[in-house]
MIDOSE-1310 file (N, C-alpha, C; in nm, 2 decimals, decimal comma, always signed):
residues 271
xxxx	-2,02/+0,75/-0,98/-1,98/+0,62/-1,03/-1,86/+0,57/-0,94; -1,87/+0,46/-0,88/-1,72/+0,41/-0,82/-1,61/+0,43/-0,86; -1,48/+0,45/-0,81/-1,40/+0,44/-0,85/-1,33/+0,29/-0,80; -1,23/+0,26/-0,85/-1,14/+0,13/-0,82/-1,04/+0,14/-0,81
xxxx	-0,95/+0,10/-0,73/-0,82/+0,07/-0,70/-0,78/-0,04/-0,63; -0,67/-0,10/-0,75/-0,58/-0,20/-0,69/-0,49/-0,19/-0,62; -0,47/-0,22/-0,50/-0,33/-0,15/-0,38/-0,26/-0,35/-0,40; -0,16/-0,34/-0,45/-0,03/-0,44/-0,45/+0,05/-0,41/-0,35
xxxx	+0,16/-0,47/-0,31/+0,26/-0,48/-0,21/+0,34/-0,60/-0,25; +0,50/-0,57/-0,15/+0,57/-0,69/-0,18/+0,58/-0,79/-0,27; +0,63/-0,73/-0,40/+0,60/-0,79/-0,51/+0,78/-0,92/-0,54; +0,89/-0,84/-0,47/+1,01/-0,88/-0,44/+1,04/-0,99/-0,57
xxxx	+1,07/-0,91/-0,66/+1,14/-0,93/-0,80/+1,27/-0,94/-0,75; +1,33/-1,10/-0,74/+1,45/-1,13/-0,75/+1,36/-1,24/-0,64; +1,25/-1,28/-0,59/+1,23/-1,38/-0,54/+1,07/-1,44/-0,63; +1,01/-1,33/-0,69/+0,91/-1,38/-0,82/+0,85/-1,48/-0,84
xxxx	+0,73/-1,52/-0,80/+0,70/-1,67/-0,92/+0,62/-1,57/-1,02; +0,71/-1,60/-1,15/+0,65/-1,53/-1,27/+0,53/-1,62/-1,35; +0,50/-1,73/-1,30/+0,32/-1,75/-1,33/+0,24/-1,67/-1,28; +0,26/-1,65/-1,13/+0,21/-1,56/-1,03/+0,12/-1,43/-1,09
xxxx	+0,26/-1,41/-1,14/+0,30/-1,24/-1,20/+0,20/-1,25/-1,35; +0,20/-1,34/-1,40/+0,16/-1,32/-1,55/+0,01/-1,32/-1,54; -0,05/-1,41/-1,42/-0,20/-1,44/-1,37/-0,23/-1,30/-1,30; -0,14/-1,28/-1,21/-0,20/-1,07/-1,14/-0,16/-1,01/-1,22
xxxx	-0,10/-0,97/-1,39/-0,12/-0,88/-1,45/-0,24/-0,95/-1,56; -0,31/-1,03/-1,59/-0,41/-1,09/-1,64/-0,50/-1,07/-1,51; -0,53/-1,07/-1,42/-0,63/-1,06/-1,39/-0,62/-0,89/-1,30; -0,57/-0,83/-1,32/-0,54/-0,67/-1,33/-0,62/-0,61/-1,44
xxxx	-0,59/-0,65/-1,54/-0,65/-0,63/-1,69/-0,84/-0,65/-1,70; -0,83/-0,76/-1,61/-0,99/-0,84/-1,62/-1,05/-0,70/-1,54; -1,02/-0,73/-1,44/-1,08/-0,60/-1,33/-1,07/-0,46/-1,33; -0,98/-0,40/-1,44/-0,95/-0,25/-1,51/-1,00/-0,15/-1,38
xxxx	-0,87/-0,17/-1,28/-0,87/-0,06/-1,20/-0,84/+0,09/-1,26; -0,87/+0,20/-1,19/-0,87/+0,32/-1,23/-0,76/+0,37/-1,16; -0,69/+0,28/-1,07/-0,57/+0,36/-1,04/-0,47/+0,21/-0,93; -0,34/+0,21/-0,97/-0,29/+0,08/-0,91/-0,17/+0,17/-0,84
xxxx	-0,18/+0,12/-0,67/-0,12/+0,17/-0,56/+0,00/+0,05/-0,54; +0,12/+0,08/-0,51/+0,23/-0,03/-0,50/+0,30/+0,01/-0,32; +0,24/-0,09/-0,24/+0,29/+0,00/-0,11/+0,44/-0,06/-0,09; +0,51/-0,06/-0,17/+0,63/-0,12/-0,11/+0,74/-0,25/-0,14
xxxx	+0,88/-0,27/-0,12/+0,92/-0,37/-0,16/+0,86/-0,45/-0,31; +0,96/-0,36/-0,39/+0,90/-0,45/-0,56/+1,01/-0,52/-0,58; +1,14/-0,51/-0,49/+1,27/-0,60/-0,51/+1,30/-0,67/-0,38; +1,35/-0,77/-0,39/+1,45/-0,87/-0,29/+1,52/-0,81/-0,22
xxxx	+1,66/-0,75/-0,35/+1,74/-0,70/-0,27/+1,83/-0,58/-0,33; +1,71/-0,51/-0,38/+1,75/-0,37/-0,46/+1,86/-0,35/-0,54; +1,84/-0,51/-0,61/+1,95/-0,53/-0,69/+1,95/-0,44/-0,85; +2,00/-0,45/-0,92/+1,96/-0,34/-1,06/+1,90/-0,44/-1,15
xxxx	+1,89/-0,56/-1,17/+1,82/-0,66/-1,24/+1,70/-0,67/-1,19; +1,69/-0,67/-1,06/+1,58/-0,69/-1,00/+1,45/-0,59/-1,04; +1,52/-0,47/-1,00/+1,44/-0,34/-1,03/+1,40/-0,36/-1,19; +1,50/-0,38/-1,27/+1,50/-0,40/-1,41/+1,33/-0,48/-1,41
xxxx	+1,32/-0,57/-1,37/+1,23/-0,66/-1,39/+1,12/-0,56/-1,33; +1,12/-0,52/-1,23/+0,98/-0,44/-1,20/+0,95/-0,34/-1,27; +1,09/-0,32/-1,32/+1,02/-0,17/-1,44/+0,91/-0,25/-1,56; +0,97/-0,35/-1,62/+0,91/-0,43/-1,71/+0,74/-0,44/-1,64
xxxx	+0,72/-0,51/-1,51/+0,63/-0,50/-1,46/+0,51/-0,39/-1,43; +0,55/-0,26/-1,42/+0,47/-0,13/-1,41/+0,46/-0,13/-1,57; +0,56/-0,12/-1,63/+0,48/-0,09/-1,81/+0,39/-0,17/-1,83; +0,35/-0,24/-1,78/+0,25/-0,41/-1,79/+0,13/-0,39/-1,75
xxxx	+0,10/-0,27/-1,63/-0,02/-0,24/-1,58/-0,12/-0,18/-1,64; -0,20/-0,25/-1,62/-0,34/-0,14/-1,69/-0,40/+0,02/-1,64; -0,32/+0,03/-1,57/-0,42/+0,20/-1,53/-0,26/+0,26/-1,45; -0,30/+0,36/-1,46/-0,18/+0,46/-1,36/-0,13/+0,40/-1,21
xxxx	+0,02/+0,40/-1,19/+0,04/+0,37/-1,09/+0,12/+0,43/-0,98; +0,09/+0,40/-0,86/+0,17/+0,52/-0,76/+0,27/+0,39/-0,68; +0,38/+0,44/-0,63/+0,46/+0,36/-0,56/+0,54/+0,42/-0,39; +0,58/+0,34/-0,33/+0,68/+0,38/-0,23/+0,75/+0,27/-0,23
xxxx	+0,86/+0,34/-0,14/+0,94/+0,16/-0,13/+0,91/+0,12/-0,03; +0,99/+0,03/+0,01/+0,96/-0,10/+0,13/+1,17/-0,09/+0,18; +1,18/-0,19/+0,27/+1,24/-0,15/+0,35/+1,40/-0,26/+0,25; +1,29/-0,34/+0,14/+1,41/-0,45/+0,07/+1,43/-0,28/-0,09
xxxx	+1,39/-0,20/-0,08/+1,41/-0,14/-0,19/+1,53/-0,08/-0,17; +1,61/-0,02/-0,03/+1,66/+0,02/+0,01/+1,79/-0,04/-0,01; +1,94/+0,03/+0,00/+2,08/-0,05/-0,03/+2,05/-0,13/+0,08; +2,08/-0,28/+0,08/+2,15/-0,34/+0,18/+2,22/-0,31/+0,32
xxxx	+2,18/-0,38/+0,39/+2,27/-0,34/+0,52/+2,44/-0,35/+0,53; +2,42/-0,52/+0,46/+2,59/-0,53/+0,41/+2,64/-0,42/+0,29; +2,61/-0,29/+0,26/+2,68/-0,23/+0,20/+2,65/-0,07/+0,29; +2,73/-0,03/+0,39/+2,68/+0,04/+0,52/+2,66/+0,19/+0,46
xxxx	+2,79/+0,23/+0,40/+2,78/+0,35/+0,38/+2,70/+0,40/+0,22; +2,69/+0,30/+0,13/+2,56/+0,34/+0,07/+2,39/+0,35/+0,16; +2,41/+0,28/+0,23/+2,29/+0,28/+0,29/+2,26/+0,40/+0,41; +2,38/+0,45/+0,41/+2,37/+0,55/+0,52/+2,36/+0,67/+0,42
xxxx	+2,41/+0,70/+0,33/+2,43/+0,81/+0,27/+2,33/+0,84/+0,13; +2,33/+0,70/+0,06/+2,24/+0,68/-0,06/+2,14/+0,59/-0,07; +2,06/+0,57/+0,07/+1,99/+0,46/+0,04/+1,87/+0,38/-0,06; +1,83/+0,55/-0,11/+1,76/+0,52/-0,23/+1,79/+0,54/-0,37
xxxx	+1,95/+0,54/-0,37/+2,00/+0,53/-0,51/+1,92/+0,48/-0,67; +1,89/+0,32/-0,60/+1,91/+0,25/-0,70/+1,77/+0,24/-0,79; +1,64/+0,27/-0,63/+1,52/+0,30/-0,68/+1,48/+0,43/-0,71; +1,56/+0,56/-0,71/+1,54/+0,67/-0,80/+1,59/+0,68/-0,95
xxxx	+1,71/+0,56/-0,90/+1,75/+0,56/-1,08/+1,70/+0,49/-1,21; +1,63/+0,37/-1,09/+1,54/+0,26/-1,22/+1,41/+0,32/-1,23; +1,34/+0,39/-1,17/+1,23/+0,47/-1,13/+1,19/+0,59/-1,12; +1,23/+0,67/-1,26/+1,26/+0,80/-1,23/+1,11/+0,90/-1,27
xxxx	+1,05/+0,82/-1,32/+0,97/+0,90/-1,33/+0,80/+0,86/-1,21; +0,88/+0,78/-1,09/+0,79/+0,78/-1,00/+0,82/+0,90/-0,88; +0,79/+1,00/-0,85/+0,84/+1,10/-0,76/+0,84/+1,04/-0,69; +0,94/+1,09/-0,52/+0,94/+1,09/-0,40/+0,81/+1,08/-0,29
xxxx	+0,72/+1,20/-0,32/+0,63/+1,17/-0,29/+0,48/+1,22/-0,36; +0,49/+1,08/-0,38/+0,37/+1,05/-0,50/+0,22/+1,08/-0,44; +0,17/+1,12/-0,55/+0,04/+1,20/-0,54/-0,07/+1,21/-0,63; -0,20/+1,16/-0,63/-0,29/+1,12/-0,72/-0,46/+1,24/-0,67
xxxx	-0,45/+1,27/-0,75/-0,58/+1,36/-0,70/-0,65/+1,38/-0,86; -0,82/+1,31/-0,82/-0,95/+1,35/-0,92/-1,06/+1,39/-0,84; -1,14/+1,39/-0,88/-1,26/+1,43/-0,81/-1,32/+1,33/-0,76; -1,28/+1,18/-0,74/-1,36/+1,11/-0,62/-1,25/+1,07/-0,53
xxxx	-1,12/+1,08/-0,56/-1,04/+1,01/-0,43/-0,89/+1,10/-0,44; -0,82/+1,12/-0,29/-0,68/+1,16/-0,33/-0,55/+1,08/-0,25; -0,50/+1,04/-0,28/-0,42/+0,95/-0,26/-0,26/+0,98/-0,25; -0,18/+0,96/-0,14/-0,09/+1,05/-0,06/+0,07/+0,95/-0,07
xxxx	+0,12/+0,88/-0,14/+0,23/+0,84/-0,12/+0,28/+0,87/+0,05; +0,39/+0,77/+0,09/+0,45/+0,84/+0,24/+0,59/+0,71/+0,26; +0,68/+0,75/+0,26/+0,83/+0,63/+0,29/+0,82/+0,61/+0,37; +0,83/+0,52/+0,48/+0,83/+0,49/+0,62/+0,92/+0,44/+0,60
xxxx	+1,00/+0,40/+0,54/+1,16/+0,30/+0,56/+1,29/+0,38/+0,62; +1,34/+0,35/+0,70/+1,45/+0,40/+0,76/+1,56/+0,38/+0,75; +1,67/+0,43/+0,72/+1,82/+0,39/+0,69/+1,86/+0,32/+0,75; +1,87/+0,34/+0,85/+1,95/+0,26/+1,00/+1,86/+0,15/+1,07
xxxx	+1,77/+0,10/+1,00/+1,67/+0,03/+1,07/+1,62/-0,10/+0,93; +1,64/-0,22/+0,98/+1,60/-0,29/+0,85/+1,46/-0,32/+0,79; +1,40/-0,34/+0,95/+1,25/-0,41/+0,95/+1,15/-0,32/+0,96; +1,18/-0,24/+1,09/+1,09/-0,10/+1,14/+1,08/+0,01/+1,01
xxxx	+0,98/+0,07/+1,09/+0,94/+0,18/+0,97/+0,89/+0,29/+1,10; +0,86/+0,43/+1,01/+0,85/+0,57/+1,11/+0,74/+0,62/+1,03; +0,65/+0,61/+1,07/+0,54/+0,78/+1,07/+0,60/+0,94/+1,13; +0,65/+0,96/+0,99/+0,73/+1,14/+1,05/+0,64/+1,23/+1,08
xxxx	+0,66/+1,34/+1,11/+0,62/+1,51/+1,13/+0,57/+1,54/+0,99; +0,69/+1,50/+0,92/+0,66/+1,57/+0,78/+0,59/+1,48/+0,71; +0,55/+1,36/+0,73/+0,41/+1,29/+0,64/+0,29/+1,37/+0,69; +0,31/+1,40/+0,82/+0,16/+1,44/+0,84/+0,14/+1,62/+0,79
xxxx	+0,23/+1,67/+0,77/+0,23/+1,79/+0,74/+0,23/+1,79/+0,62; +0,31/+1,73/+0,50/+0,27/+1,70/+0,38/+0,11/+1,64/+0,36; +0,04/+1,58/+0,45/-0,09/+1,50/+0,45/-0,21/+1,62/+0,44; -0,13/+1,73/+0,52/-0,23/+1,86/+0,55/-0,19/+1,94/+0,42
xxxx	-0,08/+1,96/+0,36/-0,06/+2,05/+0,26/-0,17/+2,00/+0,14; -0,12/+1,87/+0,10/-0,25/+1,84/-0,01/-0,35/+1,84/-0,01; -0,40/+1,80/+0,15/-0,53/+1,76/+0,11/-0,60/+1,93/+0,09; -0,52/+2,04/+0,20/-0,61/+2,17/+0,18/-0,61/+2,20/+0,02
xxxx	-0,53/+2,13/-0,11/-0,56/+2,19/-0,19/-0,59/+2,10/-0,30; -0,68/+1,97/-0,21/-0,69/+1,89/-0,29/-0,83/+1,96/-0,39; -0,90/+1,89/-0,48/-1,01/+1,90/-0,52/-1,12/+1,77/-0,53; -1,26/+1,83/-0,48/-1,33/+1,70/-0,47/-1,44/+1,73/-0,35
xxxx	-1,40/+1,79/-0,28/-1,52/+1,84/-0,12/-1,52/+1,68/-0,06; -1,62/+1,73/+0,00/-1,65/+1,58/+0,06/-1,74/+1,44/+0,02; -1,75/+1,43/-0,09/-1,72/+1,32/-0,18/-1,56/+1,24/-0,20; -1,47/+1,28/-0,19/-1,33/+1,31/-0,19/-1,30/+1,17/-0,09
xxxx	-1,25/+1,08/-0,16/-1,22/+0,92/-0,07/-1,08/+0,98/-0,02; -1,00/+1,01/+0,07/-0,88/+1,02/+0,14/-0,79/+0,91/+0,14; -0,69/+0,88/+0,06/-0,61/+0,75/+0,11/-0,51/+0,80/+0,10; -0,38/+0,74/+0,23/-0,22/+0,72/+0,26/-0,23/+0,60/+0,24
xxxx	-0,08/+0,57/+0,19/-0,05/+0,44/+0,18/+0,11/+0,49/+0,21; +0,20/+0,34/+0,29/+0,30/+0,33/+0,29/+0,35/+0,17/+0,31; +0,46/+0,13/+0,33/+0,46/+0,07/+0,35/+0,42/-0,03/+0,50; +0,56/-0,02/+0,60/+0,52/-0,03/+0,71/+0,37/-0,05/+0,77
xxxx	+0,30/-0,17/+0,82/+0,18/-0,13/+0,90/+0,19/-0,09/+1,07; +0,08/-0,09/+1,11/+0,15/-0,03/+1,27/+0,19/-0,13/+1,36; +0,20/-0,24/+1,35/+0,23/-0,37/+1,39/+0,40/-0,40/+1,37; +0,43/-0,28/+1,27/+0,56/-0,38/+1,27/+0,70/-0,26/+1,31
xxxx	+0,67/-0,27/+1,47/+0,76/-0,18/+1,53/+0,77/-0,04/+1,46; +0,64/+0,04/+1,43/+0,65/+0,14/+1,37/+0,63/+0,26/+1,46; +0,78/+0,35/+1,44/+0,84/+0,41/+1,53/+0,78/+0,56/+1,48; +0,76/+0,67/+1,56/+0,70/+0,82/+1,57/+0,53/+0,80/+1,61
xxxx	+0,48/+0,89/+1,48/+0,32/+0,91/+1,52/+0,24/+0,78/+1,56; +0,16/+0,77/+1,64/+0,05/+0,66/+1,59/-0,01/+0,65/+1,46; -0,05/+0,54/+1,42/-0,15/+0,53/+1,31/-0,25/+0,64/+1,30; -0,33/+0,60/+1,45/-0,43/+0,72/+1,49/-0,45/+0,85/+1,41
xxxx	-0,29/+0,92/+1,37/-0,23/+1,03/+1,37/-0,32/+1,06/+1,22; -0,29/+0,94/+1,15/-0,39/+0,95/+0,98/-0,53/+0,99/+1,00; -0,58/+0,96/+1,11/-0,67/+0,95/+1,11/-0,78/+1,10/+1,18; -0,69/+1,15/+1,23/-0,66/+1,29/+1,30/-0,66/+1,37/+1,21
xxxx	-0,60/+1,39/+1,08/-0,55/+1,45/+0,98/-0,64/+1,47/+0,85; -0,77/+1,37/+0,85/-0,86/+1,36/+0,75/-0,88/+1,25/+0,67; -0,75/+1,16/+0,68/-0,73/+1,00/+0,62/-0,86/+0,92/+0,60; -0,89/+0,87/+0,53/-1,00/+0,77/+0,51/-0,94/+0,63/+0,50
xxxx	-0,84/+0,62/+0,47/-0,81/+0,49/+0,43/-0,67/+0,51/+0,40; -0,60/+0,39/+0,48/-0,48/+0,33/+0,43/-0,43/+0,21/+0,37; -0,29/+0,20/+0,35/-0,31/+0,09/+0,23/-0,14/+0,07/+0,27; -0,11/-0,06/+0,31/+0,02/-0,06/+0,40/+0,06/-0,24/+0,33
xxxx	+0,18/-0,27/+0,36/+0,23/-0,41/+0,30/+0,26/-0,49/+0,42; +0,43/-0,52/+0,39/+0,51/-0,54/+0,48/+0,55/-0,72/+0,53; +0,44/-0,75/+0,64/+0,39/-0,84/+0,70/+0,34/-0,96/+0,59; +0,29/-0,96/+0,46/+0,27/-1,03/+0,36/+0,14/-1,13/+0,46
xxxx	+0,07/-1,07/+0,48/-0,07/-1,11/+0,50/-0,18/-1,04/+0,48; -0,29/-1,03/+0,47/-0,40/-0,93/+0,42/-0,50/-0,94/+0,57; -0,52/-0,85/+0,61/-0,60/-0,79/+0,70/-0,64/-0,65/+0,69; -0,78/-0,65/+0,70/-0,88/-0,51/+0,75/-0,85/-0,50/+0,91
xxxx	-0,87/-0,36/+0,91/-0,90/-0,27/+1,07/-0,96/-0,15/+1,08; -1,04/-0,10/+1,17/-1,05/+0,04/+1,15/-0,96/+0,09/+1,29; -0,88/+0,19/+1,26/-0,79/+0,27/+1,37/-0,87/+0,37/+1,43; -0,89/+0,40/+1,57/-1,00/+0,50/+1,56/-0,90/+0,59/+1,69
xxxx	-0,87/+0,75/+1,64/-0,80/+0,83/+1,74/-0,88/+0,88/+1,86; -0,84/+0,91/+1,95/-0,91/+0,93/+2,09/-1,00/+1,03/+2,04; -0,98/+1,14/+1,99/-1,13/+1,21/+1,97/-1,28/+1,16/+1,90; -1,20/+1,05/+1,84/-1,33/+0,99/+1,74/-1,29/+0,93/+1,64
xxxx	-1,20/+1,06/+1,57/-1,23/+1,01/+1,40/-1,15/+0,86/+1,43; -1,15/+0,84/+1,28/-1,14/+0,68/+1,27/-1,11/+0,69/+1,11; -1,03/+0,58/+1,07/-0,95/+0,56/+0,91/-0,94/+0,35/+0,90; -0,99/+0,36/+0,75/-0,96/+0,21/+0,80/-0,87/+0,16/+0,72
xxxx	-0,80/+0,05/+0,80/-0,63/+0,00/+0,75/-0,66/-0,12/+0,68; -0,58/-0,12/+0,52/-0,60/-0,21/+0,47/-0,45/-0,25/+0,41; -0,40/-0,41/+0,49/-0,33/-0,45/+0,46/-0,32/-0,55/+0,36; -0,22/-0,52/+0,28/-0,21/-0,65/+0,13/-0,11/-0,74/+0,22
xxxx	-0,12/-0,83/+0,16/-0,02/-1,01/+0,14/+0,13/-0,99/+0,03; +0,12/-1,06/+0,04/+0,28/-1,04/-0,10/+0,18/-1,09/-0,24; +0,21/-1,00/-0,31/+0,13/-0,99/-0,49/+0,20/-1,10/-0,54; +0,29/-1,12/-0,57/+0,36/-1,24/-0,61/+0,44/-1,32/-0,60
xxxx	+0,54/-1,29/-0,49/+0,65/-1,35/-0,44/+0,63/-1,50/-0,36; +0,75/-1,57/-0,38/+0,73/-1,69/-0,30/+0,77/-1,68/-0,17; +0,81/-1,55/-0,10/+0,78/-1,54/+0,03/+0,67/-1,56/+0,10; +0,58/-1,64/+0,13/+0,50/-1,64/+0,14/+0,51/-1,65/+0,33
xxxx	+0,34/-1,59/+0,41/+0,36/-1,64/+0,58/+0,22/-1,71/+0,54; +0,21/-1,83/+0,50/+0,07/-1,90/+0,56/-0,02/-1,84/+0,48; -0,02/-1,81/+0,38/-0,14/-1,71/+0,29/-0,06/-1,70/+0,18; -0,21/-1,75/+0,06/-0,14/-1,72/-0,07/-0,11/-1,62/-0,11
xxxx	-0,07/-1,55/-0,22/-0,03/-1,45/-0,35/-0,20/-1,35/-0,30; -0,15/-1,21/-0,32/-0,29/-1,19/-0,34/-0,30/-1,02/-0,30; -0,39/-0,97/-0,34/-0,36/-0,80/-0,32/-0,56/-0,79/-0,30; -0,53/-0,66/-0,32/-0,64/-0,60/-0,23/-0,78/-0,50/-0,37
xxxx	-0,88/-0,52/-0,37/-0,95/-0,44/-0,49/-1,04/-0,35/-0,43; -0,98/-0,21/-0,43/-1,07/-0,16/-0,32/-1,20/-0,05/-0,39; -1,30/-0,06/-0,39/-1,44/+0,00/-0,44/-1,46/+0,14/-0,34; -1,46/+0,24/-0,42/-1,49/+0,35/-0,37/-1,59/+0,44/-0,43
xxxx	-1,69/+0,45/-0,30/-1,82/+0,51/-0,35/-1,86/+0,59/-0,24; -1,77/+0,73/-0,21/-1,81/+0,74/-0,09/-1,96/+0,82/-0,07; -2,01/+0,77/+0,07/-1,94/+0,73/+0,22/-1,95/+0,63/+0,23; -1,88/+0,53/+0,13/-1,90/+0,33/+0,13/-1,77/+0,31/+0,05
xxxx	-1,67/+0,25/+0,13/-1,58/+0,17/+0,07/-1,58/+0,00/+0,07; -1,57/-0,04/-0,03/-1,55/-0,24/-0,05/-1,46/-0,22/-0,08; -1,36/-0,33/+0,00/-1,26/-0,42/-0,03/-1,27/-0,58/-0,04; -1,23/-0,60/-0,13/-1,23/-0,74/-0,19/-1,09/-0,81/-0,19
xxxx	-1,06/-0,89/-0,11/-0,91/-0,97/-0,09/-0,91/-1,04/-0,22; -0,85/-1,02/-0,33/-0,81/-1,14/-0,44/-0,72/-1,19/-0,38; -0,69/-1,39/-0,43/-0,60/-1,48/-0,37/-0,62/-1,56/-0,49; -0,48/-1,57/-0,50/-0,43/-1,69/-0,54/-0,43/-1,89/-0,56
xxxx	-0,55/-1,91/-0,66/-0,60/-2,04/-0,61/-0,50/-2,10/-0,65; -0,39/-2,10/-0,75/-0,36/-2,20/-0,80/-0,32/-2,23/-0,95; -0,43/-2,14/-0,99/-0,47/-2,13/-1,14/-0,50/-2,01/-1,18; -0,59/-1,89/-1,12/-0,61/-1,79/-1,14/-0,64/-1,72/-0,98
xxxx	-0,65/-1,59/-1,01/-0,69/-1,51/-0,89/-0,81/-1,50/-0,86; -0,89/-1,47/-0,74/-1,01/-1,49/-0,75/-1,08/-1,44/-0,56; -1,19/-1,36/-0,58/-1,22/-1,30/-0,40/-1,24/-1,41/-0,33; -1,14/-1,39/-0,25/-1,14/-1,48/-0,08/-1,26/-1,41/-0,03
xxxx	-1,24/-1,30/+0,02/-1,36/-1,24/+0,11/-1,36/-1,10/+0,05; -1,46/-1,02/+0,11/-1,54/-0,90/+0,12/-1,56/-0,80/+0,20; -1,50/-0,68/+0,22/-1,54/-0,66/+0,34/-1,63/-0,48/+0,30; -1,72/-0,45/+0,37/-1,78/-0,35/+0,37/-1,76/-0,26/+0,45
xxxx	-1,79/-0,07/+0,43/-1,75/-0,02/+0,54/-1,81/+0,13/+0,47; -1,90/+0,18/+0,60/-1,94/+0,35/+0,61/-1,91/+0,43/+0,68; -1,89/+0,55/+0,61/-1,84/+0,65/+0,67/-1,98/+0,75/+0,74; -1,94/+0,78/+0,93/-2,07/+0,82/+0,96/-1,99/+0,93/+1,04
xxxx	-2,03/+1,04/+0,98/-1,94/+1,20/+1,04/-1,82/+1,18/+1,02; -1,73/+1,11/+1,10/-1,60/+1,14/+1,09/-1,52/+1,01/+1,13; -1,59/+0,91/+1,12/-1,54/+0,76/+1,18/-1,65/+0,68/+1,08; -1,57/+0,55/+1,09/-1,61/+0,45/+1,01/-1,67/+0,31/+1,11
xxxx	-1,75/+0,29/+1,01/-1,84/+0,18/+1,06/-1,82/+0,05/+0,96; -1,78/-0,10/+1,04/-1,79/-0,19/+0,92/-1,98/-0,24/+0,90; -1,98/-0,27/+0,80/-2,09/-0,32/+0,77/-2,11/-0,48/+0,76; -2,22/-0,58/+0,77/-2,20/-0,69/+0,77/-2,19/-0,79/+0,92
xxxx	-2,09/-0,69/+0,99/-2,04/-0,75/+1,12/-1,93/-0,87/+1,15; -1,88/-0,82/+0,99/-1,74/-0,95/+1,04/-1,64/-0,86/+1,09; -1,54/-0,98/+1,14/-1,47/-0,90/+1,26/-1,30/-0,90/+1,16; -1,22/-0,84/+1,22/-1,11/-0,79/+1,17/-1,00/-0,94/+1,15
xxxx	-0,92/-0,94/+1,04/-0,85/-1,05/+1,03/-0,75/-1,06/+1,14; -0,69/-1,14/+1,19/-0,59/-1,18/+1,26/-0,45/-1,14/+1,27; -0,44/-1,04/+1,37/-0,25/-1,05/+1,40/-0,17/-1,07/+1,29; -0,06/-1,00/+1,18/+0,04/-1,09/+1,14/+0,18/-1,03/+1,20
xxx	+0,32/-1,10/+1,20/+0,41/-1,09/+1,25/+0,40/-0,95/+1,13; +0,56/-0,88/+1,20/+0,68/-0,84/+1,10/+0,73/-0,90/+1,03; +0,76/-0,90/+0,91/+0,86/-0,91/+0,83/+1,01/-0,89/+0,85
């Protein structure tokens, strides 16, 4: 039977449109994902009201949820030496019962939390040594064989001055699928490493925020049935959420094939 997951991003509680918010947790509810992925940035400016408000928000969800931060979850730049020393104070303290690194494993899919945000760095993000060595510890003891859907998610996509491994590197390691924010636009990709394998990158938009770049409100509904994943862009008409597009995709040995023959969305900046 499929499984479902809703992968959110940039939700940035302290810039909110709370119609937004009230319509994506009503239409969260309609769609009863089996597991809801948060790649990042749920605050502005990792204020404690802010956070306050996203905690309200996760109690609101319909199915279990995994999180990382984003690079706004982090202390501020104008406060130097919390940020150099404590920079995830404020989201361990409002958030305590989301671990560091988060981890979801059933018998159709396992799913790998990973921080790419950097202290000293506002915008950039890093693929470490130790994501991918943590990537290899789980999955050897995941359960599920090869039925077993593979997903990392972080924030950062690889577009946005993302500093260490290649993307590639997920994809080297067993990854099926990622699930990344940041950029607040939604695009599909498949990354494919020089040997072959191949993982496909799926980027969310901002879930609610009025930061918007040229694209509405809108997150990602991803169908997993392996060796077949659908992703369904929901967007923001206006009035309710509702699929912009579709995208199809198989898994053939060790690399992915899109199905259909549409081609990958467009470029978006950094954030």
């Amino acid at each position: 039977m499929p499984r479902v997951v809703a992968h959110l991003s940039d939700l940035h509680f302290g810039r909110a449109d709370h119609r937004v918010v009230e319509a994506l947790l009503a239409d969260l509810a309609a769609q009863r994902p089996d597991l809801v992925i948060i790649s990042g940035d749920l605050t502005q400016r990792a204020k404690a009201w802010q956070f306050a408000e996203a905690e309200v928000f996760l109690s609101r969800l319909p199915a279990p949820v995994l999180i990382v931060p984003g690079n706004h979850d982090l202390e501020p730049l104008y406060r130097p030496l919390k940020r150099l020393l404590r920079p995830h104070t404020k989201f361990r303290s409002h958030l305590p019962t989301h671990p560091e690194w988060p981890v979801w494993n059933d018998e159709s899919m396992v799913a790998i939390g990973l921080d790419s945000t950097r202290r000293l760095r506002w915008t950039s993000g890093k693929l470490r040594s130790k994501h991918l060595e943590h990537i290899t510890q789980v999955l050897h003891h995941a359960a599920g064989g090869e039925r077993l859907c593979k997903i990392a998610f972080l924030h950062h996509p690889p577009r946005s001055a993302l500093a260490g491994h290649p993307f590639a590197s997920l994809a080297e390691h067993g990854i099926d699928l990622v699930l990344t924010g940041h950029a607040h636009q939604a695009r599909t990709e498949i990354v494919t490493a020089p040997a072959g394998a191949s993982c496909i990158l799926s980027q969310a938009s901002t879930a609610c925020s009025t930061r918007l770049r040229d694209e509405a409100n809108g997150y990602g509904l991803i169908h997993l049935a392996m060796p077949h994943i659908q992703i369904h862009v929901r967007g923001w008409s206006g009035e309710e959420f509702h699929t912009l597009r579709m995208e199809s995709f198989h898994k053939e040995g060790h690399a992915w094939k899109r199905e259909g023959g549409q081609g990958a969305s467009p470029p978006a900046p950094p954030q």
